[in-house]
C-alpha positions in Angstrom: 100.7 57.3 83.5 98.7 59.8 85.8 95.2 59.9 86.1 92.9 62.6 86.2 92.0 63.5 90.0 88.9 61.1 91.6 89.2 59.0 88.8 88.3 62.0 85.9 87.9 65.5 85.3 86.6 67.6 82.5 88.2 69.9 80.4 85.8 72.4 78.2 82.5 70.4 79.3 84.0 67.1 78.3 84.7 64.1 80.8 88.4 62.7 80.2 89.6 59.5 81.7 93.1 60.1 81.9 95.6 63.1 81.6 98.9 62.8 81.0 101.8 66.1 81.4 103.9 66.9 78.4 107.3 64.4 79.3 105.3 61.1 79.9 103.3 61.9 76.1 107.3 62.2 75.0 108.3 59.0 76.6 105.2 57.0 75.7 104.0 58.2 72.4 103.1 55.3 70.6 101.4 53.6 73.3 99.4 56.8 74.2 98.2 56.5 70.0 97.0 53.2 70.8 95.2 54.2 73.6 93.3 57.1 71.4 92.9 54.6 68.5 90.8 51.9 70.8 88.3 54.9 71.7 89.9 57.1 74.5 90.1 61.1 75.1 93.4 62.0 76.5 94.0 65.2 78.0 97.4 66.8 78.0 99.0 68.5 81.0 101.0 71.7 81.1 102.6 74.6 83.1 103.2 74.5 87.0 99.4 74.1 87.6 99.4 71.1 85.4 96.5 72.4 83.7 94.9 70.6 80.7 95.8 72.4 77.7 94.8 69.9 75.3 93.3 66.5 74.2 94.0 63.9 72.0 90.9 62.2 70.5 89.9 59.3 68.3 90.0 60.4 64.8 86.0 60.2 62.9 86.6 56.9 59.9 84.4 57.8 57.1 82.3 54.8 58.3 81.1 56.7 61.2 80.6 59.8 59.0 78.1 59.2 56.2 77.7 62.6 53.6 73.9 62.6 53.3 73.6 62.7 49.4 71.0 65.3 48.0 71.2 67.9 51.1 69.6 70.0 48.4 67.4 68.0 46.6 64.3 69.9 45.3 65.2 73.0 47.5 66.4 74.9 44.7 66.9 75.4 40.6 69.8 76.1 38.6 69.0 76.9 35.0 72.3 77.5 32.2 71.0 79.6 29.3 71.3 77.9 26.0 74.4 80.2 24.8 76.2 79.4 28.5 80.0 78.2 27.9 82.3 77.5 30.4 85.8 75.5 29.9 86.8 72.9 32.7 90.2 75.7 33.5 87.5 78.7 34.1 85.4 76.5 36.2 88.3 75.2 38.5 90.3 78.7 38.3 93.1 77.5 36.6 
């Protein structure tokens, strides 16, 4: 596979390693995947100029990405009247 000229380039602010053009990402497809999966940006080549259209990148696990619990904690107040009725199909739209 081709590299990115002097051993890089960016595309959109981002440093990429390695680029590849549309045929070789047909041709190799499952070994470009495991290149993404063990951590590395690919960027995809295009058009004449062979200009970086796109880039594969690692997919976030939900061990990297935590949801912080209680965002709104204390920052607000939501009071139901005593008469307030609501079934489960009205609340979800149904």
């Amino acid at each position: 596979m081709s590299t990115c000229p002097e051993k890089g380039c960016f595309y959109k602010n981002v440093f990429i390693m390695e680029a590849i053009n549309v045929g070789e990402l047909k041709a190799n497809f499952s070994e470009i995947l495991k290149k993404v999966q063990s951590g590395e940006e690919i960027g995809i080549l295009y058009g004449r100029r062979k200009k970086i259209v796109a880039k594969l990148v690692p997919g976030i696990s939900a061990k990297k990405r935590r949801r912080k619990v209680g965002i709104w904690d204390k920052k607000g107040i939501v009071k139901f009247k005593a008469n307030f009725k609501m079934t489960e199909e009205e609340l979800l739209g149904i």
